[in-house]
C-alpha positions in Angstrom: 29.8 14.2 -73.7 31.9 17.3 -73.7 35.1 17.7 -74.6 36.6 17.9 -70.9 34.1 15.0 -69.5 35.7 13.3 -71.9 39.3 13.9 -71.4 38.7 14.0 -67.6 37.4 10.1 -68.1 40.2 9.3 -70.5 42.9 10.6 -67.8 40.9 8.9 -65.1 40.4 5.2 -67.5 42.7 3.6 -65.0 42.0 4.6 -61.3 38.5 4.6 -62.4 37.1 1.2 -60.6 38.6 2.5 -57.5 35.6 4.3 -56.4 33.5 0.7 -56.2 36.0 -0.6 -54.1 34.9 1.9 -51.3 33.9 0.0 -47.7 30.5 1.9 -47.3 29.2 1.2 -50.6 29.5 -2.6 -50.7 26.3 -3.8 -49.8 24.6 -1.4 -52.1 26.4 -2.4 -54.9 26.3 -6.2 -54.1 22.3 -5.9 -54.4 22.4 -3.4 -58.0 24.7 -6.3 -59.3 21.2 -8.8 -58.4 18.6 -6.2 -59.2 20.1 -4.6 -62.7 20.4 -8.3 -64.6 16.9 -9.4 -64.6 15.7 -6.0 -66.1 17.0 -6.4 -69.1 17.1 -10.3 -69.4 16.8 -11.4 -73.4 16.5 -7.6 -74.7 19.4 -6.3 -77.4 20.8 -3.3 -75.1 22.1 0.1 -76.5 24.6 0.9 -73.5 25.1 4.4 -72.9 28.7 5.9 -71.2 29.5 2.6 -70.6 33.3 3.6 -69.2 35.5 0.8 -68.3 32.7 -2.3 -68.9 32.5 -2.4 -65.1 28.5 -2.4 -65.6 28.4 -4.0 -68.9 30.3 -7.5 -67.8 27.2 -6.9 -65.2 24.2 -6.9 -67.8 25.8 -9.2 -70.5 25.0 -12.7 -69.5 21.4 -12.0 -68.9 20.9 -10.3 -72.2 20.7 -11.4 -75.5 23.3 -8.8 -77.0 24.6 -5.5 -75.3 26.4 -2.5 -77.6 28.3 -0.9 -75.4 29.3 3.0 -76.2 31.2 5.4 -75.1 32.5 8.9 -76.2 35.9 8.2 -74.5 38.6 6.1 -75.9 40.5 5.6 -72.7 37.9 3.7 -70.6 36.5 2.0 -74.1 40.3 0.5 -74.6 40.2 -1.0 -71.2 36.9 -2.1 -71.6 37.5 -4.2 -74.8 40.2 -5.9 -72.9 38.0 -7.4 -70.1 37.2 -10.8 -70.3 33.5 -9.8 -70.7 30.9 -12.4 -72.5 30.9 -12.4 -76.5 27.7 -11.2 -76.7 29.3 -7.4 -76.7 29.6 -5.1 -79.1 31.9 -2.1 -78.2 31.6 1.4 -79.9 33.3 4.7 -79.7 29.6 7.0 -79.3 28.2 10.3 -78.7 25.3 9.7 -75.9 23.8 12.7 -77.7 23.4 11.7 -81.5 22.1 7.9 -81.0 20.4 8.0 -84.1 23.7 7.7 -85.7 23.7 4.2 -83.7 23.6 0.9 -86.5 21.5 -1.9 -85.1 17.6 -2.1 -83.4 17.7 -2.5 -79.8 14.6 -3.3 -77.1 16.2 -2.1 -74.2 19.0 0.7 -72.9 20.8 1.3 -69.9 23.3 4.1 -68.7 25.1 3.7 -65.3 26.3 6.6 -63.7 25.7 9.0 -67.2 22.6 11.1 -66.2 24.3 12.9 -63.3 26.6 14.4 -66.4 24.3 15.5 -68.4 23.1 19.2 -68.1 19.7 19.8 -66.5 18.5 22.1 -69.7 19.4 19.1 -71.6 17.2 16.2 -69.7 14.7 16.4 -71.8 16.6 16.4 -75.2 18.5 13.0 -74.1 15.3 11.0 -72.9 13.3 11.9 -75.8 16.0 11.0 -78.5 16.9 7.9 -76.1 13.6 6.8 -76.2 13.0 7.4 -80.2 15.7 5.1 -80.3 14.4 2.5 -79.4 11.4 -0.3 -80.0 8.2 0.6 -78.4 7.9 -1.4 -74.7 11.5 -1.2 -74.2 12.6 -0.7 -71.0 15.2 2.0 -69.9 17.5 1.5 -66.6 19.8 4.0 -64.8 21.6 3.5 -62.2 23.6 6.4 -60.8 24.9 8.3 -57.7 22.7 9.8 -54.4 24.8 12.9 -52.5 26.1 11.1 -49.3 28.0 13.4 -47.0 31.5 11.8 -46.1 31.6 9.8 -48.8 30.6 11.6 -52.1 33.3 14.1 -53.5 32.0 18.0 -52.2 29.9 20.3 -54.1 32.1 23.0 -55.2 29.9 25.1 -57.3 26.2 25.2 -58.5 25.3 27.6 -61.6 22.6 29.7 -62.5 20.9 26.2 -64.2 21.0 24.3 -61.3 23.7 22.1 -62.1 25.9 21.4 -59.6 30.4 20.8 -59.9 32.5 18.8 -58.3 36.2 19.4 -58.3 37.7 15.9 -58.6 41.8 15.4 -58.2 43.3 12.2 -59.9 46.4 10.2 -59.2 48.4 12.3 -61.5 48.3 15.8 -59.6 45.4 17.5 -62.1 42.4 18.9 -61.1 39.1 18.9 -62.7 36.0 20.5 -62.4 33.3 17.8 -63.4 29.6 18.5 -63.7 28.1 15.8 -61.4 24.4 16.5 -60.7 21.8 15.0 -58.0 18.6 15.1 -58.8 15.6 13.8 -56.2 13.2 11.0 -57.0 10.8 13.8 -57.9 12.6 15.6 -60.5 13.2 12.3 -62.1 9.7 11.2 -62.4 9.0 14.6 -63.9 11.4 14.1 -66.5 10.2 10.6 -66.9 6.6 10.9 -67.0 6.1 12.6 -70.2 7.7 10.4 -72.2 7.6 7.0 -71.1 4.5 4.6 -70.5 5.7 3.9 -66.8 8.3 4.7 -64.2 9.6 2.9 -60.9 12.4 4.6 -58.9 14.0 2.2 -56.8 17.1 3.9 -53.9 19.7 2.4 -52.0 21.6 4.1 -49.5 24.9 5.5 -52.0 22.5 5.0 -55.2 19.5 5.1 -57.2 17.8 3.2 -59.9 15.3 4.4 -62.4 13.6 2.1 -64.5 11.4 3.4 -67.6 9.1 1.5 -70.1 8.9 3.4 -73.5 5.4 3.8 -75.0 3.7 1.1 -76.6 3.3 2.9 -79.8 4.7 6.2 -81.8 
């Protein structure tokens, strides 16, 4: 995560949840919180960006032990305060260097973490993901369509592709976040190199990807 992501998410730790509680977004999220659970039923989960543990209390009673990580120690502090089951590990992480990760896990999941991540570095984040992890270990992420009226404007896109969002918080400060859409086809393009199989899955405010990782080296 870079360095301003990070402080941008540190500043934000405590208005963060507000932008679940939006009207228009309920239903979606009512039928992630069903559909993400099962995925990962029984599996020892690396969690990637895993902010405030809004997604994490989500996943931890279905699986058998979650590590949670997270580059910022704002959202990470609230996060170990939740009453969230003991089956949770929590870790100050860098979502690029998961080698450096202790433990062996058979699954991962990142909510709302690939829309940060740079286009030119895809590629470099799935393939390190998926090296660390056991082989037939499923991958979830869930993360954010564009919806006019309701998602923050795109103020900017560079010469990449990536697109910016300027985002105000509670405090006053403005910040310009990376925050990137990318279509069901450009993520099975990413995807199909590297993993064994690949199901999108879209609601109308979100979308899921699930991965499987290949069944050997």
């Amino acid at each position: 995560m870079s360095d301003a992501l990070c402080d941008y998410y540190s500043a934000r730790a405590g208005d963060y949840e507000r932008v679940y509680a939006k009207p228009e977004r309920q239903a979606d999220l009512r039928a992630m919180e069903s559909w993400l659970p099962p995925l990962l039923e029984g599996r020892n989960v690396l969690e990637i960006a895993c902010g405030t543990g809004y997604w994490t209390r989500c996943i931890a009673p279905a699986a058998a032990h979650v590590v949670a990580t997270d580059a910022a120690a704002g959202p990470l502090d609230i996060a170990r305060r939740r009453p969230i089951a003991d089956n949770v590990t929590f870790r100050l992480g860098d979502a690029y260097r998961l080698g450096a990760e202790p433990g062996s896990f058979n699954a991962a999941f990142a909510g709302f973490w690939l829309s940060h991540v740079p286009r030119q570095r895809w590629r470099e984040f799935l393939l390190q993901l998926v090296a660390r992890l056991e082989p037939c270990s499923p991958v979830v992420f869930l993360d954010n369509r564009y919806v006019e009226g309701s998602s923050t404007p795109i103020c900017e896109r560079d010469f990449e592709g990536n697109t910016y969002q300027l985002r105000r918080l509670a405090d006053g400060s403005t910040h310009r976040i990376l925050k990137n859409f990318p279509t069901a086809a450009e993520l099975r393009a990413l995807a199909d190199p590297v993993t064994q199989t690949c199901q999108y899955q879209q609601w109308q405010h979100y979308w899921g990807l699930v991965l499987l990782t290949p069944s050997h080296r």
